[in-house]
C-alpha positions in Angstrom: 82.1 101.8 107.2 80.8 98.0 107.6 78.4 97.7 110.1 79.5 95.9 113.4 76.5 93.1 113.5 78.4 90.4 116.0 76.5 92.1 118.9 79.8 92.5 120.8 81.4 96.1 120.6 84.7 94.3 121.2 83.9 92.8 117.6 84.3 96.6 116.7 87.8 96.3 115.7 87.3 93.6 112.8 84.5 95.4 110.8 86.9 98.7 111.0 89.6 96.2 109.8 87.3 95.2 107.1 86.6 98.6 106.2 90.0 99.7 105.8 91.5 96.8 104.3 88.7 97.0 101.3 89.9 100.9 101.3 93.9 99.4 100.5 93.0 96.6 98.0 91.2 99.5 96.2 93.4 102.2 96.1 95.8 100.1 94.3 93.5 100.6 91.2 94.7 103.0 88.9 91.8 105.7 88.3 90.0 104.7 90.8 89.4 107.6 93.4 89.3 105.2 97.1 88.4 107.7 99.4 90.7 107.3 102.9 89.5 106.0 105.7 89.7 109.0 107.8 87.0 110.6 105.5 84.5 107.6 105.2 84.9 106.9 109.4 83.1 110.2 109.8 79.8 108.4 108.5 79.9 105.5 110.8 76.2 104.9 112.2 75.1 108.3 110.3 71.6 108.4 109.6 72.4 110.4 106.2 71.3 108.5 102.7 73.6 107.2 100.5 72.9 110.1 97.9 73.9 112.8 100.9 77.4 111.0 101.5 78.2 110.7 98.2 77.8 114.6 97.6 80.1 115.0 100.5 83.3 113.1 99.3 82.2 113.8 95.6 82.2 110.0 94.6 80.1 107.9 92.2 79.4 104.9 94.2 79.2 103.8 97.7 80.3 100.2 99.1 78.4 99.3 102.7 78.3 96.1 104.0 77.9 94.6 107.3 80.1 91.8 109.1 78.6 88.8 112.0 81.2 87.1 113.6 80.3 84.2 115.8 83.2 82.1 117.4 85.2 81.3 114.2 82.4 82.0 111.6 81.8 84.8 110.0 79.3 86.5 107.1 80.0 89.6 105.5 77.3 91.2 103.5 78.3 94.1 100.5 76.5 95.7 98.6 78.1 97.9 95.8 75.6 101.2 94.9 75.2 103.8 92.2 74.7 107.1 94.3 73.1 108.6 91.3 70.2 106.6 91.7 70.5 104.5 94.2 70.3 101.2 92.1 72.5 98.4 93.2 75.4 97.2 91.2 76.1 94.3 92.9 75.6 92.8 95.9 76.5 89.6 97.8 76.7 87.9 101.5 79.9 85.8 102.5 79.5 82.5 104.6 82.6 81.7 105.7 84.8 80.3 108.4 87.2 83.1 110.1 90.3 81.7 108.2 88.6 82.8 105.0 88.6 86.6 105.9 91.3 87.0 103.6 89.3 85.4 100.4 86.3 87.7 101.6 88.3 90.8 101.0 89.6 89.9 97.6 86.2 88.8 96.2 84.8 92.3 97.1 87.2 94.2 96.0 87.6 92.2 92.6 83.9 92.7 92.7 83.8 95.6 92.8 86.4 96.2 89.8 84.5 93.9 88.1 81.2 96.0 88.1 82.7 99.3 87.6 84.1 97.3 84.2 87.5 98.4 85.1 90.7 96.3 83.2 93.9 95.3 85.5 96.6 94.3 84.3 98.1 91.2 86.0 100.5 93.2 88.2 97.8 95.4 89.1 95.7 92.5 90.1 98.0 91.3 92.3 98.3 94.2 94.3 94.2 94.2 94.5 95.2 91.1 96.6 98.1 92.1 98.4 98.6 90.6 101.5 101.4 90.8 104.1 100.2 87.7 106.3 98.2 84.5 106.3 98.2 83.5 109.6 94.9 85.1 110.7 95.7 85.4 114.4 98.3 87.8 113.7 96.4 89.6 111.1 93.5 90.0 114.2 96.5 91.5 116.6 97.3 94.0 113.7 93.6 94.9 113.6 93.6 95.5 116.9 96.5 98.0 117.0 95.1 99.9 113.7 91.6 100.2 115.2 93.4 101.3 118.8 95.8 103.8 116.5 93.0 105.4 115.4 92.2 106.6 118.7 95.5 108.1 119.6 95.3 104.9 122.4 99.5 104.5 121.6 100.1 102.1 124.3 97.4 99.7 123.1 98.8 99.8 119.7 102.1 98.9 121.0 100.8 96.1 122.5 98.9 94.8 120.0 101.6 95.6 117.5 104.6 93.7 119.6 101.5 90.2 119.9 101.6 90.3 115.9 105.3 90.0 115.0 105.5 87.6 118.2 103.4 85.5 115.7 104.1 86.6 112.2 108.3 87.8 112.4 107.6 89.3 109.4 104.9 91.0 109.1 105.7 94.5 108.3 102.9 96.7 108.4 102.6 96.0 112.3 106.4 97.0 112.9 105.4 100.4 110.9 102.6 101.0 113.6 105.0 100.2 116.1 107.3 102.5 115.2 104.9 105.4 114.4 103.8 104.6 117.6 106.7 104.4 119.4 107.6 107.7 117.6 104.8 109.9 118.7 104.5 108.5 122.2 106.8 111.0 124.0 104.3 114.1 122.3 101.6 112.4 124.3 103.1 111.5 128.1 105.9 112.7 129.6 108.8 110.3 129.2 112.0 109.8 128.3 112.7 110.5 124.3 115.9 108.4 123.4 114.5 104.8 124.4 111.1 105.4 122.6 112.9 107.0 119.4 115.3 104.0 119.6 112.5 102.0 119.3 110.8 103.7 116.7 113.5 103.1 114.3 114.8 99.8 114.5 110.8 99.0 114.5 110.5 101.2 111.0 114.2 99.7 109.3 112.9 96.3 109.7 109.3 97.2 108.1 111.4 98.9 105.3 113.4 95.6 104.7 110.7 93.9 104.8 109.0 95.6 102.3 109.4 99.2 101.2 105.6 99.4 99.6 104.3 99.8 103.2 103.2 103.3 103.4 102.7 103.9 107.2 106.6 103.2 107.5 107.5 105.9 105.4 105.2 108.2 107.3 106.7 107.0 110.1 110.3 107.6 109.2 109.0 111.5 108.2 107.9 112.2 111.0 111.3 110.3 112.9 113.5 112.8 110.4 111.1 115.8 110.8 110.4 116.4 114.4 113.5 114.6 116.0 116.3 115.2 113.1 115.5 118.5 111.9 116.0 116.8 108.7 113.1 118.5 106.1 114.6 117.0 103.0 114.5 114.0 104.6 111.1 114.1 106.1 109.7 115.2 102.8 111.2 112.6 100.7 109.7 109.7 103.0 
């Protein structure tokens, strides 16, 4: 995970961001074992070498990085390693203002394609650089929601979620959250089912019309059709 350097834990959010997006753009690489970022959070701030990790998730190389953010500014350091050996395959730090976050993330994963000496094709490049918005205020909402998701903290995600699409109508991976979200809040406190289940799936129809690649809608959906349908064929499929 990249290193938080901002010296503001509520900067936390945006180096996890980074973390995971870098985890997306490179698990659109074909042959390339990414591992999720449920494994690699498990080494955030751990004190164990780079050799010790990699023998843990049984991978070849290790990304680490850091990220500073001051105001609208921002550097990014990464460094790609061989865990064999420790050498470094690359490495490089980004200077750049907080608009460019985007451009950050594709150099370092195209980087990092680059040193393994792997060949995309030109459809496979694009998806290295997929993105589902450019407005970066948005994008920092979303962030906020994924980083709050990740802590079972549902309500924050909602809220975070429902400030994206206020700015980006059409950003579908935040309605997916929402409606995962919206989904699993009734297992959490005790409320009413039908409104929140209501919720979840107009939220997850409109990220599926948006754009049926975004995988947290599907999970989403199996979970609507699995524990509120009784629909296993259905849950499965998604």
């Amino acid at each position: 995970p990249f290193t938080n350097m901002s010296g503001n834990p509520d900067d936390e959010y945006f180096s996890d961001g980074m973390t995971e997006q870098i985890i997306t753009n490179l698990a659109n690489v074909p042959n390339m074992k990414a591992i999720a970022r449920t494994s690699v959070m498990q080494f955030k701030n751990s004190t164990k070498t780079i050799k010790q990790i990699a023998e843990e998730l049984a991978v070849t190389h290790i990304l680490e990085g850091s990220v500073r953010r001051t105001g609208n500014k921002i550097r990014v350091t990464a460094q790609l390693i061989k865990a064999e050996d420790g050498f470094h395959l690359w490495a490089k730090d980004f200077d750049r203002q907080l608009k460019g976050i985007f451009e950050v993330q594709d150099d370092i994963s195209n980087a990092i394609v680059g040193a393994l000496e792997i060949n995309l094709t030109k459809e496979k490049k694009a998806l290295l650089s997929k993105r589902y918005t450019e407005n970066v205020e948005a994008y920092q909402f979303y962030l906020k929601a994924r980083y709050h998701w990740a802590k079972f903290e549902l309500r924050k995600v909602i809220e975070y979620a429902n400030q994206a699409i206020a700015i980006e109508p059409n950003y579908a991976p935040a309605y997916a959250i929402l409606a995962a979200s919206h989904s699993q809040l009734p297992y959490l406190e005790e409320i009413p089912v039908d409104e929140e289940l209501s919720k979840a799936k107009s939220a997850d129809t409109r990220a599926l019309e948006i754009d049926r690649s975004v995988e947290h809608a599907h999970g989403a959906l199996g979970w609507i059709k699995g524990f509120y349908e009784w629909d296993q064929a259905g849950a499965e499929q998604a």
